[in-house]
N, CA, C and O atoms as a GROMACS GRO file, in nm:
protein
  616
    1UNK      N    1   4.692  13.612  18.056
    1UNK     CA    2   4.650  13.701  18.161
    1UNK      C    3   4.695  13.842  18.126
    1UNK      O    4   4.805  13.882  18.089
    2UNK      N    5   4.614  13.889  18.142
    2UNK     CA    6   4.668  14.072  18.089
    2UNK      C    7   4.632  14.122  18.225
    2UNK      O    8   4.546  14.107  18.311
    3UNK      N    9   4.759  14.198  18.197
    3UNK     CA   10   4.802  14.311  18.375
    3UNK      C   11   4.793  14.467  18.362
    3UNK      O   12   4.894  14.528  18.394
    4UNK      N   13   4.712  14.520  18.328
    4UNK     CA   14   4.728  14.638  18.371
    4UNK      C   15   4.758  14.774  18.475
    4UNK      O   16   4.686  14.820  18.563
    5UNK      N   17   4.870  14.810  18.438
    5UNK     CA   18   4.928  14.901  18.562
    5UNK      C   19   4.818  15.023  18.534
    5UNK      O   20   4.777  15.060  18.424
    6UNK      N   21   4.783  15.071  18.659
    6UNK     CA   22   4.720  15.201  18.699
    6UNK      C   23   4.840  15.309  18.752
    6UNK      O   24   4.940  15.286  18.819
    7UNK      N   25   4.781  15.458  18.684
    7UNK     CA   26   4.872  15.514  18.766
    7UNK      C   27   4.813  15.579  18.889
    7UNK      O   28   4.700  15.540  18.918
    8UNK      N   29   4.860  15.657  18.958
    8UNK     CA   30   4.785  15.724  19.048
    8UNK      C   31   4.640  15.818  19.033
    8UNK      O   32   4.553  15.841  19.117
    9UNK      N   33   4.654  15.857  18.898
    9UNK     CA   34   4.541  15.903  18.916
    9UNK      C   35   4.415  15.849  18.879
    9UNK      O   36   4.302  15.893  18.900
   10UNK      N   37   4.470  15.695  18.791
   10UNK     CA   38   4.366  15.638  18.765
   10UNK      C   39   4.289  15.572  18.875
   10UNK      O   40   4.167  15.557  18.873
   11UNK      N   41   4.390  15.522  18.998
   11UNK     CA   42   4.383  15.480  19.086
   11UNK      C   43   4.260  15.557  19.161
   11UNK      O   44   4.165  15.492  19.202
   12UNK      N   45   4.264  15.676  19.174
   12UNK     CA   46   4.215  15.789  19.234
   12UNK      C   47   4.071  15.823  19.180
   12UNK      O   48   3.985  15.860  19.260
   13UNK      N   49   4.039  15.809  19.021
   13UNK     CA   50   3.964  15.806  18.958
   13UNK      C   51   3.875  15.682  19.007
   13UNK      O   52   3.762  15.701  19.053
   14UNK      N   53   3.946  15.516  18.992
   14UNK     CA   54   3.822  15.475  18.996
   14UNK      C   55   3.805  15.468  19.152
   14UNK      O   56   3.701  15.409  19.181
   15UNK      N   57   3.854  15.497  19.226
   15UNK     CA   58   3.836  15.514  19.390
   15UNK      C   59   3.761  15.577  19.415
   15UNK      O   60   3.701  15.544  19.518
   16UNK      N   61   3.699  15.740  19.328
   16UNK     CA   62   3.586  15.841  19.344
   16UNK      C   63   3.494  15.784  19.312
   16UNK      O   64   3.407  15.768  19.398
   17UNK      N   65   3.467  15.712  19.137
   17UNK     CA   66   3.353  15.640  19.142
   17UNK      C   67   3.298  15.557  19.218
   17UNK      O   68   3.178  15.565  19.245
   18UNK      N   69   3.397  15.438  19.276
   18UNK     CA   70   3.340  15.370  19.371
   18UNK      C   71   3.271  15.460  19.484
   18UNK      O   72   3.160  15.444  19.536
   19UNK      N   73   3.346  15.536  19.505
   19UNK     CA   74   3.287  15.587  19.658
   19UNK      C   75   3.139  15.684  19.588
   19UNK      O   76   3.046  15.678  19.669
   20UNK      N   77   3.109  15.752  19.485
   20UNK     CA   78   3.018  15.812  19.396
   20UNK      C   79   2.862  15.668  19.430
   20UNK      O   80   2.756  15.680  19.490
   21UNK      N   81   2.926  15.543  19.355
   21UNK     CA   82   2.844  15.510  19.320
   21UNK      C   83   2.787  15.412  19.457
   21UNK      O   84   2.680  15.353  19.445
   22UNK      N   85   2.861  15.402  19.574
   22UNK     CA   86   2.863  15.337  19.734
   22UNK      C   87   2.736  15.456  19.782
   22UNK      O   88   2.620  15.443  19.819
   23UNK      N   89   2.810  15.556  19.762
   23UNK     CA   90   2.713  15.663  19.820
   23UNK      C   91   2.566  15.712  19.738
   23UNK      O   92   2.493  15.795  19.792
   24UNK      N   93   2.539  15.669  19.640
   24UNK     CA   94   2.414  15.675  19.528
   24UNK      C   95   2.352  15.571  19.599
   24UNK      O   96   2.253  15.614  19.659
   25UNK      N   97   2.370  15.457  19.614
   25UNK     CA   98   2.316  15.334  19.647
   25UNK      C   99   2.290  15.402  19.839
   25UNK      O  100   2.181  15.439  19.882
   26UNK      N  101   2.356  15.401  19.881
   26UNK     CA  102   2.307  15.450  20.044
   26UNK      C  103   2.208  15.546  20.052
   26UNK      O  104   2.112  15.544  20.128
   27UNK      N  105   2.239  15.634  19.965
   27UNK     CA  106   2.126  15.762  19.934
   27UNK      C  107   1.960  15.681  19.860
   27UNK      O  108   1.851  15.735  19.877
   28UNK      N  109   1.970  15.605  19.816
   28UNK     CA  110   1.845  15.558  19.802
   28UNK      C  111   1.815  15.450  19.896
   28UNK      O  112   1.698  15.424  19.867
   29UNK      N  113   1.852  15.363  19.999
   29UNK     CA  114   1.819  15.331  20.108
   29UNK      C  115   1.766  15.429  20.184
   29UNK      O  116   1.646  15.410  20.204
   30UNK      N  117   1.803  15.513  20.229
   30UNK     CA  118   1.787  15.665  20.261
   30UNK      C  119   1.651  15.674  20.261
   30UNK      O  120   1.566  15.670  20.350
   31UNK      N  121   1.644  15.693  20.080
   31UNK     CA  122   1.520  15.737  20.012
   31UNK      C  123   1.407  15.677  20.071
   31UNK      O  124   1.311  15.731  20.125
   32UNK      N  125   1.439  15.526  20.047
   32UNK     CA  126   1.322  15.416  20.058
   32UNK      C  127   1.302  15.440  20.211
   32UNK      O  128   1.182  15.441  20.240
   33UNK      N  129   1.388  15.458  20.317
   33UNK     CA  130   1.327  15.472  20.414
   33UNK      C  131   1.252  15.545  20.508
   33UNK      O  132   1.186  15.509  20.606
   34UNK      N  133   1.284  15.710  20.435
   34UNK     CA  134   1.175  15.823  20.383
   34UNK      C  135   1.050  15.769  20.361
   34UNK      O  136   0.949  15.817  20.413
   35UNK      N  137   1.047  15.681  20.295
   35UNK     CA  138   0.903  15.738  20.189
   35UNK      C  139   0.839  15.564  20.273
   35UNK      O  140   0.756  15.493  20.215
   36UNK      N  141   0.900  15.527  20.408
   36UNK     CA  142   0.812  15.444  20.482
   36UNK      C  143   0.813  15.277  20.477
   36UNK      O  144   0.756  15.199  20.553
   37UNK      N  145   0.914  15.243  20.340
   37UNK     CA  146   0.906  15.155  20.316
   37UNK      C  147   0.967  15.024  20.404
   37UNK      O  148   1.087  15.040  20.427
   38UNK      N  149   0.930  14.936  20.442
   38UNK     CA  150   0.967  14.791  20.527
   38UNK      C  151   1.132  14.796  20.453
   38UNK      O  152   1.159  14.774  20.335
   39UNK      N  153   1.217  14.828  20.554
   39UNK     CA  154   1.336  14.848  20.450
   39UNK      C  155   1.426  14.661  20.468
   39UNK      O  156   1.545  14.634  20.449
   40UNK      N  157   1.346  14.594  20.498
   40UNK     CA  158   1.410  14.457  20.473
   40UNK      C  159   1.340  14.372  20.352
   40UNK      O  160   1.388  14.275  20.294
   41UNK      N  161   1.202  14.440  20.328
   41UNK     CA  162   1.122  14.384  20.217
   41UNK      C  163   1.211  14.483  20.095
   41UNK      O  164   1.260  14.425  19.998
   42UNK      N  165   1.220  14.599  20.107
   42UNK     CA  166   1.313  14.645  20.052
   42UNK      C  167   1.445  14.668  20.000
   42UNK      O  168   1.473  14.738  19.903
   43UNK      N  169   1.522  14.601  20.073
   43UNK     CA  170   1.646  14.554  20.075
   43UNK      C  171   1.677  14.461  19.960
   43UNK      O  172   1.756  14.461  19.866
   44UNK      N  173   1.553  14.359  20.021
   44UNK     CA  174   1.584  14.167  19.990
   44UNK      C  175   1.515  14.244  19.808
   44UNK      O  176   1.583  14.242  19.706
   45UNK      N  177   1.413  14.285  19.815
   45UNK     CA  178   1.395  14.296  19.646
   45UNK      C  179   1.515  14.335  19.574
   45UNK      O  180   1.574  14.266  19.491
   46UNK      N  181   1.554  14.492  19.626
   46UNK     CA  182   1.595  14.580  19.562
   46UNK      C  183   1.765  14.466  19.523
   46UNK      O  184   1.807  14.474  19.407
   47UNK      N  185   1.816  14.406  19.587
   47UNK     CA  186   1.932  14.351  19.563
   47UNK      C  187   1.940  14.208  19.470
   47UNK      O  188   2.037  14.141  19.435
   48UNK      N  189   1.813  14.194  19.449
   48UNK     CA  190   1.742  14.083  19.390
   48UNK      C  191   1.676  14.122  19.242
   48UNK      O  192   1.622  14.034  19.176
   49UNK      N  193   1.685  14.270  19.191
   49UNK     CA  194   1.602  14.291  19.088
   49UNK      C  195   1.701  14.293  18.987
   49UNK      O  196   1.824  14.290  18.992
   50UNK      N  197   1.603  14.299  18.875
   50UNK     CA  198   1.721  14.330  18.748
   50UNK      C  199   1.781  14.473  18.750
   50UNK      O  200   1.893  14.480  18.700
   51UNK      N  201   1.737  14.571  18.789
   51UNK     CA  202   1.765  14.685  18.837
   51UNK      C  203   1.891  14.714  18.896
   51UNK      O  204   1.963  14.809  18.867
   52UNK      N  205   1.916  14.608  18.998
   52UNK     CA  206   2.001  14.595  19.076
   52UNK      C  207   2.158  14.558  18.992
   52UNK      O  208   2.266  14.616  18.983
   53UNK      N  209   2.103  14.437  18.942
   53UNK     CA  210   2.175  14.349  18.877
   53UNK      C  211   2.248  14.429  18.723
   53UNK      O  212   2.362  14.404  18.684
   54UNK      N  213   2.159  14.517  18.660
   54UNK     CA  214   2.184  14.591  18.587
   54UNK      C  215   2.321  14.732  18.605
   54UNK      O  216   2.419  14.761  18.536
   55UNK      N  217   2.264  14.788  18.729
   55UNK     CA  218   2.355  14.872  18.762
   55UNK      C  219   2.491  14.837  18.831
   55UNK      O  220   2.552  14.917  18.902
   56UNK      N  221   2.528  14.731  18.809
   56UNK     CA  222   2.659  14.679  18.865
   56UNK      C  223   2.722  14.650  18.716
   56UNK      O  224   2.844  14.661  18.700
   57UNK      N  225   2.646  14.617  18.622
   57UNK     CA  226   2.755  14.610  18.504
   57UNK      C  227   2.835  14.718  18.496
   57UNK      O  228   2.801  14.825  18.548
   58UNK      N  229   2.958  14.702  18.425
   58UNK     CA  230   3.059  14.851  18.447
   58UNK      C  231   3.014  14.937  18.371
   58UNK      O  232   3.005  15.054  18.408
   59UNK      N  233   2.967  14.887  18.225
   59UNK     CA  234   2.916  14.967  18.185
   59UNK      C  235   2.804  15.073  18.168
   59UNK      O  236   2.796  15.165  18.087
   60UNK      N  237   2.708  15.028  18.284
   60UNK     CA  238   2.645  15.117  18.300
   60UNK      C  239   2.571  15.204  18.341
   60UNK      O  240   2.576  15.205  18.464
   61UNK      N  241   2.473  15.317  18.282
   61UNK     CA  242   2.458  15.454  18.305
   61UNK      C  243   2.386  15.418  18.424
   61UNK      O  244   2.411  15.481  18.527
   62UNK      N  245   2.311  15.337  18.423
   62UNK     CA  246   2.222  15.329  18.520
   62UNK      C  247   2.282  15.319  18.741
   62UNK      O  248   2.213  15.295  18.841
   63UNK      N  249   2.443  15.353  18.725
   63UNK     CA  250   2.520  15.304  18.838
   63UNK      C  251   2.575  15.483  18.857
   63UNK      O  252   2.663  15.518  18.936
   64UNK      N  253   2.498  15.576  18.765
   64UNK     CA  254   2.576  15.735  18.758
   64UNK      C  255   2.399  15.778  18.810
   64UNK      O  256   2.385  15.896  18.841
   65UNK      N  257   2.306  15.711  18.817
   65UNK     CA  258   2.169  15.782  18.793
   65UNK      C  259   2.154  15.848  18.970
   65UNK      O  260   2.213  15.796  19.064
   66UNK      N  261   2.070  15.962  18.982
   66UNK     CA  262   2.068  15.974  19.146
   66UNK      C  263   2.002  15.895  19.198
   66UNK      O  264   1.956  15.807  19.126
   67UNK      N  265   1.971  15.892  19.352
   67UNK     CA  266   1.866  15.817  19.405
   67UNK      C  267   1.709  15.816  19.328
   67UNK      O  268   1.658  15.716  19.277
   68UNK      N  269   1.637  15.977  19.337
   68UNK     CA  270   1.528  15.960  19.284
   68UNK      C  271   1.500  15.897  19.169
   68UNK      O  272   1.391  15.841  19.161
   69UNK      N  273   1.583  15.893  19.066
   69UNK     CA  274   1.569  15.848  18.938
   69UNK      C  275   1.586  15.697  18.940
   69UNK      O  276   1.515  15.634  18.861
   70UNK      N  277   1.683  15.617  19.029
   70UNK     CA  278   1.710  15.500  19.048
   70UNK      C  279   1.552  15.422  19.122
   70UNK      O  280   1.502  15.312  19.100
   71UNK      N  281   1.495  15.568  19.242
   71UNK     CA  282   1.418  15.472  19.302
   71UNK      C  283   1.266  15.428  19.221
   71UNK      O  284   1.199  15.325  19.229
   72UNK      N  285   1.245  15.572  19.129
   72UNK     CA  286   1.201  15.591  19.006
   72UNK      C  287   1.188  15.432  18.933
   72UNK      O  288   1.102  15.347  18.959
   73UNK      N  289   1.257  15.425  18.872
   73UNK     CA  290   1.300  15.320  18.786
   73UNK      C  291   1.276  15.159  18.880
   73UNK      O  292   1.206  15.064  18.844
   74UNK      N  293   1.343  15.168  18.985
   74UNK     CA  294   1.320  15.062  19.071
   74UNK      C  295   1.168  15.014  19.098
   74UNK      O  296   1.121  14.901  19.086
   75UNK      N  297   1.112  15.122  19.134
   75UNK     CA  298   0.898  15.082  19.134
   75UNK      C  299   0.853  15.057  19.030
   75UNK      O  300   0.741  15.007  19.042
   76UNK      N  301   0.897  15.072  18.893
   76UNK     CA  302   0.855  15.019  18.801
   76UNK      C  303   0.855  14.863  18.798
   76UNK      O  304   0.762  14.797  18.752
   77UNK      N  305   0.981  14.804  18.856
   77UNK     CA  306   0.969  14.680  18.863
   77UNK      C  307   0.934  14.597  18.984
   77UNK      O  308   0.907  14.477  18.972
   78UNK      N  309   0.935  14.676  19.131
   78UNK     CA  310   0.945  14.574  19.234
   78UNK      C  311   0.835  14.658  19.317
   78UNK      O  312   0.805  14.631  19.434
   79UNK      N  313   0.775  14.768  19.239
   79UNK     CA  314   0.667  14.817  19.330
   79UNK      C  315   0.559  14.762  19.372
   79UNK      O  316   0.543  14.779  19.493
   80UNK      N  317   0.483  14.706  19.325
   80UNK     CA  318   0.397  14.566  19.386
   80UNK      C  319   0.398  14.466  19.492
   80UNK      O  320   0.314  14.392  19.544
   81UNK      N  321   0.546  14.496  19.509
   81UNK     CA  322   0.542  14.399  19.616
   81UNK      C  323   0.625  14.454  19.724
   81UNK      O  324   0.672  14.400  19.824
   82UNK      N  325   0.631  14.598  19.672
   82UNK     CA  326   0.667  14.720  19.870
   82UNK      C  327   0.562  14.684  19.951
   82UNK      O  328   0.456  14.650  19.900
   83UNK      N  329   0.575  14.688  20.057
   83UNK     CA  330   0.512  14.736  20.141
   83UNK      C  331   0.549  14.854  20.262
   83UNK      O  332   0.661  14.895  20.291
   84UNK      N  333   0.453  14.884  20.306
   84UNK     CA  334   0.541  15.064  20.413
   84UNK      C  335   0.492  14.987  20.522
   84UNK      O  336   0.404  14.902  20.528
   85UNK      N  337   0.605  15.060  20.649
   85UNK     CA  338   0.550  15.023  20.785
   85UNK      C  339   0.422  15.055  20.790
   85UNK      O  340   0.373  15.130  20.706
   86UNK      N  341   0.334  14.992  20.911
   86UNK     CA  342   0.229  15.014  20.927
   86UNK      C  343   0.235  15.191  21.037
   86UNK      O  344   0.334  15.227  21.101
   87UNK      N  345   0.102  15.267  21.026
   87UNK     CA  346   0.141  15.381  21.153
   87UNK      C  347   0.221  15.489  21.107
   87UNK      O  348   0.210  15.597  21.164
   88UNK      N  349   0.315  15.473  20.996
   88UNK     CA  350   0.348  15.549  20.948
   88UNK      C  351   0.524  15.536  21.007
   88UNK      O  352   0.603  15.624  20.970
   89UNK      N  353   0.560  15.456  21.071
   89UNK     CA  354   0.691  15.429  21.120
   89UNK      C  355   0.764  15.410  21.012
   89UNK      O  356   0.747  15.333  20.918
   90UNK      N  357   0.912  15.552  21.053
   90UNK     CA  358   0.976  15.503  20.967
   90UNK      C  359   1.166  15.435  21.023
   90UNK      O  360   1.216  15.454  21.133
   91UNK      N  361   1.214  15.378  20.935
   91UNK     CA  362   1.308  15.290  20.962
   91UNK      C  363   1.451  15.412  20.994
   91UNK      O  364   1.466  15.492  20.903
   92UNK      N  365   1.530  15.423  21.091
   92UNK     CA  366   1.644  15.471  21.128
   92UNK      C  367   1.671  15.507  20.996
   92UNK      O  368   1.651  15.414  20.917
   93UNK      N  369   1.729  15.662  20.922
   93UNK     CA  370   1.786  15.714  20.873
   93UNK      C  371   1.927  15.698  20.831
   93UNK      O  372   1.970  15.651  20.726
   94UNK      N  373   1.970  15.730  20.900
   94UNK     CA  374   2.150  15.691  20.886
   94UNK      C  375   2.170  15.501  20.916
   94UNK      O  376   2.287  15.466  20.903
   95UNK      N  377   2.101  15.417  20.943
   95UNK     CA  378   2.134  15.304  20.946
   95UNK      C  379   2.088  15.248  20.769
   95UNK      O  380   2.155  15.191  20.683
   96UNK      N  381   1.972  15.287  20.770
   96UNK     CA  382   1.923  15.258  20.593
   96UNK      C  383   2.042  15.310  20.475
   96UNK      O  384   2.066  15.263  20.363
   97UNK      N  385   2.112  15.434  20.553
   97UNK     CA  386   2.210  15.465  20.441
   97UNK      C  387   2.351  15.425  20.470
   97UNK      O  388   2.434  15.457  20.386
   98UNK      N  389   2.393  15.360  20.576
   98UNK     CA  390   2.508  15.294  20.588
   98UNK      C  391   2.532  15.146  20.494
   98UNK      O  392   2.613  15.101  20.412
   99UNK      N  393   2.390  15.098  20.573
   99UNK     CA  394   2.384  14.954  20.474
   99UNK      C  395   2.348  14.918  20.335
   99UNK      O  396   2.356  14.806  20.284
  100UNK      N  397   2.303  15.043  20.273
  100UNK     CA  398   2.338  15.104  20.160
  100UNK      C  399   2.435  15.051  20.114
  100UNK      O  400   2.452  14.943  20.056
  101UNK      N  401   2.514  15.150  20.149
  101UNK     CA  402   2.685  15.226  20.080
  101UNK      C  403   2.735  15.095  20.116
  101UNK      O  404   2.811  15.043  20.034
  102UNK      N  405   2.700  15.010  20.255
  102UNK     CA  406   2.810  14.885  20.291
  102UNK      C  407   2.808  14.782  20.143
  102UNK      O  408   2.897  14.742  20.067
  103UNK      N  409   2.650  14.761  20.149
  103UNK     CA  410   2.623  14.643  20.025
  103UNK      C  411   2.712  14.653  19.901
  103UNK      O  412   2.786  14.578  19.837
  104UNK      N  413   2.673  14.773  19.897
  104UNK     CA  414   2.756  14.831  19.746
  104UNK      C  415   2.894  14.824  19.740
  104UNK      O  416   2.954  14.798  19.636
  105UNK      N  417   2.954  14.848  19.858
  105UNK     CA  418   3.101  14.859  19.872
  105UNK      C  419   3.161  14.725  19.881
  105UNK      O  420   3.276  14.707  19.841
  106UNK      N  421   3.074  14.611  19.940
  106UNK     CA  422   3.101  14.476  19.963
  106UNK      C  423   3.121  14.393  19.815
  106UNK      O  424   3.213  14.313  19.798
  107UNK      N  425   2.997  14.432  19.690
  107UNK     CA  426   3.035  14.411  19.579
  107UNK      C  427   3.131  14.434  19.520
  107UNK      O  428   3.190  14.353  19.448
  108UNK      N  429   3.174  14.586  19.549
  108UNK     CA  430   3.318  14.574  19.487
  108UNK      C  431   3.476  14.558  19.500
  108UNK      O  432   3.574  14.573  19.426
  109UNK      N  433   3.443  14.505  19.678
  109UNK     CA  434   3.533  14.460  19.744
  109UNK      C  435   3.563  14.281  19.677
  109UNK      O  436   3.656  14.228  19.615
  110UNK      N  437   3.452  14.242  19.721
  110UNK     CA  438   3.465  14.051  19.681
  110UNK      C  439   3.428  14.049  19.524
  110UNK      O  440   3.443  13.940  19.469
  111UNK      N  441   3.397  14.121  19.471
  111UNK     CA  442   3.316  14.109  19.302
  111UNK      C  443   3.237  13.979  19.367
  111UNK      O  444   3.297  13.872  19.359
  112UNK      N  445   3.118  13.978  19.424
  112UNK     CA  446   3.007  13.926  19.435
  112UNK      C  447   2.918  14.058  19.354
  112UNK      O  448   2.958  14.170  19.325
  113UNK      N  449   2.759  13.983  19.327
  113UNK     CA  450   2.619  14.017  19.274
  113UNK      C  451   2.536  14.049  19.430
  113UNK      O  452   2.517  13.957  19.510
  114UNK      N  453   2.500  14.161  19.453
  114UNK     CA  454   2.441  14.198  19.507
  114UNK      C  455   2.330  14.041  19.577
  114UNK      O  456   2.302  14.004  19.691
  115UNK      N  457   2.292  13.984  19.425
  115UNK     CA  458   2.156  13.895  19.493
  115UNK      C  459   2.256  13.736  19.581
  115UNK      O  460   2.209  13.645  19.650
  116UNK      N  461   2.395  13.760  19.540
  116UNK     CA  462   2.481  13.643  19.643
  116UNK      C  463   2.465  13.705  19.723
  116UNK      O  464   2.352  13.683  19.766
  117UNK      N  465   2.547  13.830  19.816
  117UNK     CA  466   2.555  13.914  19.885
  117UNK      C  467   2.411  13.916  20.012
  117UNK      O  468   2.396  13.910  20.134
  118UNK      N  469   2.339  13.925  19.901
  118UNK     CA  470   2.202  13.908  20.008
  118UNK      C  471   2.136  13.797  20.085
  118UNK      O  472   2.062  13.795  20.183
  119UNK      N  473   2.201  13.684  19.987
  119UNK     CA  474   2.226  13.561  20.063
  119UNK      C  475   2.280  13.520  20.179
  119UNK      O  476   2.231  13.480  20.284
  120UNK      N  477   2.423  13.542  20.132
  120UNK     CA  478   2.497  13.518  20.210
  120UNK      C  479   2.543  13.649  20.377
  120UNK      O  480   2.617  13.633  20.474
  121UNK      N  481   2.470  13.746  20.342
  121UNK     CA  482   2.443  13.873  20.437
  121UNK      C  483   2.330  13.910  20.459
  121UNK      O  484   2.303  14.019  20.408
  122UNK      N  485   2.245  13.859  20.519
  122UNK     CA  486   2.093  13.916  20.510
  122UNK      C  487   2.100  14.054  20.556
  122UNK      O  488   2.192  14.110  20.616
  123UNK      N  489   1.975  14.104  20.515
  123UNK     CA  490   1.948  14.277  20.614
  123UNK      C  491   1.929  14.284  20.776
  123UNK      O  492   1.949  14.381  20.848
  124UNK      N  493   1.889  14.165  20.809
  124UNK     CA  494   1.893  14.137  20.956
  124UNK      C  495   2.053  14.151  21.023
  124UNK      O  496   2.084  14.225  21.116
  125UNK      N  497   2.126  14.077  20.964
  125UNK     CA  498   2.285  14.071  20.996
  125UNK      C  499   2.301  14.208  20.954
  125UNK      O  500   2.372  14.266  21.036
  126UNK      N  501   2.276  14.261  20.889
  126UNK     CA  502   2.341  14.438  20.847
  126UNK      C  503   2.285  14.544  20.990
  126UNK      O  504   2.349  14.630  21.050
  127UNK      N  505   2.170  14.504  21.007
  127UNK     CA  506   2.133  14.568  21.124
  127UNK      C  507   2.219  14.575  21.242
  127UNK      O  508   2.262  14.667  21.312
  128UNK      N  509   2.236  14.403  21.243
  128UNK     CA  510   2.306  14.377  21.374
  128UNK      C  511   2.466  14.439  21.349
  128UNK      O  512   2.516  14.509  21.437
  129UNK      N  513   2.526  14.417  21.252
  129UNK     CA  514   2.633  14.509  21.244
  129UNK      C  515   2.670  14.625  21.254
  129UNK      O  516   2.787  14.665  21.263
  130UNK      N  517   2.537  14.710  21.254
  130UNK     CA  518   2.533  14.879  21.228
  130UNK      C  519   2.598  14.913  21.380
  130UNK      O  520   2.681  15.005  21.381
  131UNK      N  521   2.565  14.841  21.518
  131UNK     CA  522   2.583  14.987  21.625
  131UNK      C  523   2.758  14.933  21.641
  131UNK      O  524   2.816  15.039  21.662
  132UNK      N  525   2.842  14.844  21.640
  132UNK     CA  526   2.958  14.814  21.589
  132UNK      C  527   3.052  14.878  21.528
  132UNK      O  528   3.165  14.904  21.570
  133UNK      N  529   2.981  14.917  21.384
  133UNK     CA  530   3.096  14.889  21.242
  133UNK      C  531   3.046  15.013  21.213
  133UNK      O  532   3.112  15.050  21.116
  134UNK      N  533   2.953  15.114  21.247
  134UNK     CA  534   2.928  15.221  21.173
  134UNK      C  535   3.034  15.314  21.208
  134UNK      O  536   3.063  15.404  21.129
  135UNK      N  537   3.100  15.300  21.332
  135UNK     CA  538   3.214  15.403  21.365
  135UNK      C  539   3.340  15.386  21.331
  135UNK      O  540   3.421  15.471  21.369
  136UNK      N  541   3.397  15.241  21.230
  136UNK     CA  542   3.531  15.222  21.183
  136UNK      C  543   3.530  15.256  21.064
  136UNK      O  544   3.426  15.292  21.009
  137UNK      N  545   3.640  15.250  21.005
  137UNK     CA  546   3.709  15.272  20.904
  137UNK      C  547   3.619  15.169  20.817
  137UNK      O  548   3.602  15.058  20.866
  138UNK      N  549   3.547  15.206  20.660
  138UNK     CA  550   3.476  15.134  20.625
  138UNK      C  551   3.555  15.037  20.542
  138UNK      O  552   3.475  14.976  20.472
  139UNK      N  553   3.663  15.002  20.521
  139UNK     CA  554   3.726  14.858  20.469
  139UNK      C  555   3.709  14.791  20.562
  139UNK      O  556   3.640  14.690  20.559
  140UNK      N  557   3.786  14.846  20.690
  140UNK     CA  558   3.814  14.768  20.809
  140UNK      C  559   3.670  14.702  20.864
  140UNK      O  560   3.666  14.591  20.917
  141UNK      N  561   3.590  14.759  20.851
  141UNK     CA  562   3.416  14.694  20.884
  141UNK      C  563   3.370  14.574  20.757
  141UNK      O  564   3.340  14.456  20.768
  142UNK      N  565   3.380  14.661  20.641
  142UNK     CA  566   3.386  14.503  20.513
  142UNK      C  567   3.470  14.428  20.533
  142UNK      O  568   3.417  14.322  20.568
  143UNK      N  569   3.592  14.420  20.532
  143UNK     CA  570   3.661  14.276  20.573
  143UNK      C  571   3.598  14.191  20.704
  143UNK      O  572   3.588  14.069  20.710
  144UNK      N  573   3.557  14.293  20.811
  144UNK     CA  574   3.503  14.205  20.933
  144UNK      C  575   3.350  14.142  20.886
  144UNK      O  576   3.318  14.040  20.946
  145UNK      N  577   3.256  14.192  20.789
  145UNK     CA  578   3.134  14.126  20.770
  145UNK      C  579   3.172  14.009  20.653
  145UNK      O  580   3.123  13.896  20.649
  146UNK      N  581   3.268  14.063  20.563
  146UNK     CA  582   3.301  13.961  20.420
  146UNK      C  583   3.346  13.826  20.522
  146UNK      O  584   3.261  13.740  20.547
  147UNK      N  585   3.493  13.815  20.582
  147UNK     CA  586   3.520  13.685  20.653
  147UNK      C  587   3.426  13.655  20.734
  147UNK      O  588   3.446  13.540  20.771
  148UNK      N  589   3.317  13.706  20.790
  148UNK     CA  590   3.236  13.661  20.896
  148UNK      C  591   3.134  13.601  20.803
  148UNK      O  592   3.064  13.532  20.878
  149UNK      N  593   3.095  13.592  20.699
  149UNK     CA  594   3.017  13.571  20.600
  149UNK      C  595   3.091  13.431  20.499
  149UNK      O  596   3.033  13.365  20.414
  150UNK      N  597   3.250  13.416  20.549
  150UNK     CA  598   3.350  13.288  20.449
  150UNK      C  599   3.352  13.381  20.337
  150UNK      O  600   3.332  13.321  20.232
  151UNK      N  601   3.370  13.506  20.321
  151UNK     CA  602   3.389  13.600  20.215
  151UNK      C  603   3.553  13.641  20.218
  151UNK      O  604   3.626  13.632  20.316
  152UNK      N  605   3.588  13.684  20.095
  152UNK     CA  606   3.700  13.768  20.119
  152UNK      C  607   3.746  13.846  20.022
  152UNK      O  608   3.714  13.822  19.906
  153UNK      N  609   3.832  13.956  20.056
  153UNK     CA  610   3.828  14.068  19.955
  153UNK      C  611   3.947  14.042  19.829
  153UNK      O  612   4.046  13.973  19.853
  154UNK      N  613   3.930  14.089  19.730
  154UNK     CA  614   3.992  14.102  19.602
  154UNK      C  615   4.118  14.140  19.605
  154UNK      O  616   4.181  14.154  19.500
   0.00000   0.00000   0.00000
């Protein structure tokens, strides 16, 4: 078993990325819900693609890219099977980018894959969590969805 001590600033370091790359991922929920899209048909792909699955490796670039470029890249593979509200309705703003940043943050809380995560948390349950958990402290809200889910943090 190898132990590596962090010091504080590494500590600090990867604490920005996480929160960098929590907030990239909310910002393209965001996006998708801009531009009209069914953000549960959206959700369930986007956490399900290789895309997805790709940008959680540590290594890579693709977890530094912005929203547009991510959502970019993302229609290449799962665009076929978006669909947008009908009417032109679009999905709550700040709820599309909470459950964002939550998903993302939940991965690197439990080291689950986004496509467990979506399993075991649907976008329906993220909804129902939003008028709740959007006003606490966001560990304190992941530990309450991870154990409510038989999850638990690292």
């Amino acid at each position: 078993m190898k132990i590596m001590l962090l010091s504080e600033s590494m500590v600090g370091d990867y604490m920005y990325v996480q929160e960098f790359v929590c907030d990239t991922q909310g910002l393209l929920y965001k996006l998708a819900a801009e531009e009209g899209y069914d953000m549960s048909v959206f959700s369930y792909l986007y956490l399900n693609s290789d895309f997805c699955s790709r940008s959680q490796d540590k290594p890579s670039r693709l977890r530094y890219d912005d929203e547009e470029v991510s959502l970019f890249y993302l229609l290449k593979e799962i665009g076929g099977q978006l669909k947008k509200y009908p009417d032109n309705v679009k999905f709550n703003l700040d709820v599309a980018y909470w459950i964002g940043w939550v998903y993302r943050q939940l991965c690197f809380l439990c080291e689950k894959p986004s496509k467990f995560l979506c399993e075991k948390i649907p976008f329906e349950l993220m909804c129902d969590y939003y008028p709740g958990m959007h006003t606490i402290d966001e560990d304190n809200a992941a530990e309450i969805i991870l154990n409510n889910a038989g999850l638990h943090m690292i």
